[in-house]
N, C-alpha and C positions, 0 to 999 in steps of 0.2 A: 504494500500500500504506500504510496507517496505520503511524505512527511506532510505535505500541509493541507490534505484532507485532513490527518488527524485532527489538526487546528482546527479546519471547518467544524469538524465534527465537534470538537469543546465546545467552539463559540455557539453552534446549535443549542448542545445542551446546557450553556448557561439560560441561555434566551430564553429556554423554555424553564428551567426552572426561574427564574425575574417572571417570567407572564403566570406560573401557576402563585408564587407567592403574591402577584397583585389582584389575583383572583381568590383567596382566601383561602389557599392551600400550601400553609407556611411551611407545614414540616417535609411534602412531598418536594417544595422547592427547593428547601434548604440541603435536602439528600442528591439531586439531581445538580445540584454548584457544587457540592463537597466530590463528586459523581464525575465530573466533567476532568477531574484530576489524572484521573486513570488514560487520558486521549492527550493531556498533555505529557505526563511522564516519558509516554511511548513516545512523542515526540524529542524529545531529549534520548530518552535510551530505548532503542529498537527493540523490539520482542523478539525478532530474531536472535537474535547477539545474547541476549540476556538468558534464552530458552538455550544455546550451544555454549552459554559458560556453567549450565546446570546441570546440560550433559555430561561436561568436561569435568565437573566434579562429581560426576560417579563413573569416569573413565572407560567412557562410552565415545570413541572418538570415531564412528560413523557415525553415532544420532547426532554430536554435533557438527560433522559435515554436510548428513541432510539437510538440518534448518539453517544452515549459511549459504547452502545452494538455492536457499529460497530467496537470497537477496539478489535480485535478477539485476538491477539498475544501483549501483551504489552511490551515483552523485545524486538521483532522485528519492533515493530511500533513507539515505541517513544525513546526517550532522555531521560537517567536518572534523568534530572534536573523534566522531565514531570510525573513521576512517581506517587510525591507526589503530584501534581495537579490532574493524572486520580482518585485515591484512592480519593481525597478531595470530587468532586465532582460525586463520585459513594455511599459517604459517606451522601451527601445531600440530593440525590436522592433517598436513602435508607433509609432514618431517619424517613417519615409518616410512613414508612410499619415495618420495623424490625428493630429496634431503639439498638438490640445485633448486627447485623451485620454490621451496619451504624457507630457504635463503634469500630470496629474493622477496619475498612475503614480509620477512621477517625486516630488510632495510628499508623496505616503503614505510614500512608498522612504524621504524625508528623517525623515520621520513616525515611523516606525519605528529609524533610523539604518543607519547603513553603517559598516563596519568601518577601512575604505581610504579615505584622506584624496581622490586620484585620483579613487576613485567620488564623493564628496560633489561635490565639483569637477565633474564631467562631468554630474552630476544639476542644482546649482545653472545649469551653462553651459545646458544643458536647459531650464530655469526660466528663464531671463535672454532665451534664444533665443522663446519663446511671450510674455512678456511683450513682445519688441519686436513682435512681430507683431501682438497685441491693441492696438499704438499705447503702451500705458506707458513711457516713456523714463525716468523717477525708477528705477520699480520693476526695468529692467533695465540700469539703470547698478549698482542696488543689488547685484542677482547677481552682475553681470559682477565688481563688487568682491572679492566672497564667493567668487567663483569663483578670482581671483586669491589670493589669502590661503589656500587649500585646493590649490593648485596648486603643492607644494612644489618637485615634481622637476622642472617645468617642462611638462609633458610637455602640455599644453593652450595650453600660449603662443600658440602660432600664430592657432588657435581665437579665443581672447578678441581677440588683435589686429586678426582678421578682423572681430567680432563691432563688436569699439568702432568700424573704420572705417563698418561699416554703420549704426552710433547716428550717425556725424557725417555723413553721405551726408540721410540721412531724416530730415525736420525735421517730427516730428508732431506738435508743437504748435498749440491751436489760435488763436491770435493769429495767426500768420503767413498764416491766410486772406485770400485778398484781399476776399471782400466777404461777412459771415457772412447776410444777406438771398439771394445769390444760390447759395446752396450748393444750396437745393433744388430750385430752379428748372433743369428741362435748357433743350434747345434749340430745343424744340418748343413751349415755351410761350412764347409772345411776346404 
């Protein structure tokens, strides 16, 4: 649904409850203004978005990439603030399957910003984890940083500890080659 039907749809139901209270029906009007809250919320926060962060916390990450694929128009559907929230969490739900595209989810999300220091954190840790995988070791010690620093409550420690053992395990440098003539040679060519 377009965001500023919602509005329509509030400023109706004030209207009508202002015409039922001038009509001597104070308490139905008063329910139907208190009523009309519910059409604004949704304007501020999508039901989509809100319904796939509900999924996500009972770790159901198809149910909440069904109700994100219901946000068919996202410049007409949400609020700029919500932008980098759809991206975050298309960036979660994308990160088992294509961990290149979940990356790219994830710097528009930044792109946009995040509200919740947490979320920046688990975005950058996101970014740090694709960077190690494309071989960048600078670029995902730099996250890994970034991620610590955004990681007030602690609550990713674990993560980053894991993350940095694996930078000290994987030496993807390419000096440590043993011989950069024979790299492309297999074993069949003699």
């Amino acid at each position: 649904m377009n965001k500023y039907i919602k509005l329509v749809i509030a400023a109706l139901i004030i209207g009508l409850g202002i015409y039922l209270m001038f009509n001597r029906q104070i308490g139905l009007g008063i329910l139907l203004v208190i009523l009309s809250a519910v059409p604004i919320l949704l304007f501020f926060r999508n039901e989509y978005i809100l319904l796939a962060f509900w999924k996500l916390r009972k770790q159901d990450l198809v149910g909440a990439r069904s109700w994100l694929d219901k946000i068919t128009n996202v410049k007409s559907q949400l609020v700029r603030k919500q932008y980098g929230y759809y991206n975050y969490l298309m960036g979660i739900t994308e990160a088992q399957g294509n961990a290149a595209k979940a990356e790219s989810y994830m710097k528009t999300a930044l792109d946009y910003g995040l509200s919740f220091k947490h979320d920046r954190a688990l975005a950058t840790l996101n970014l740090a984890a694709g960077a190690m995988m494309r071989g960048n070791k600078n670029e995902a010690e730099r996250f890994l940083t970034e991620a610590k620093k955004l990681d007030t409550s602690n609550m990713l420690g674990d993560q980053i500890k894991m993350m940095k053992e694996q930078m000290k395990r994987v030496n993807v440098s390419r000096s440590n080659m043993i011989n950069p003539q024979m790299r492309s040679r297999s074993k069949f060519m003699k």
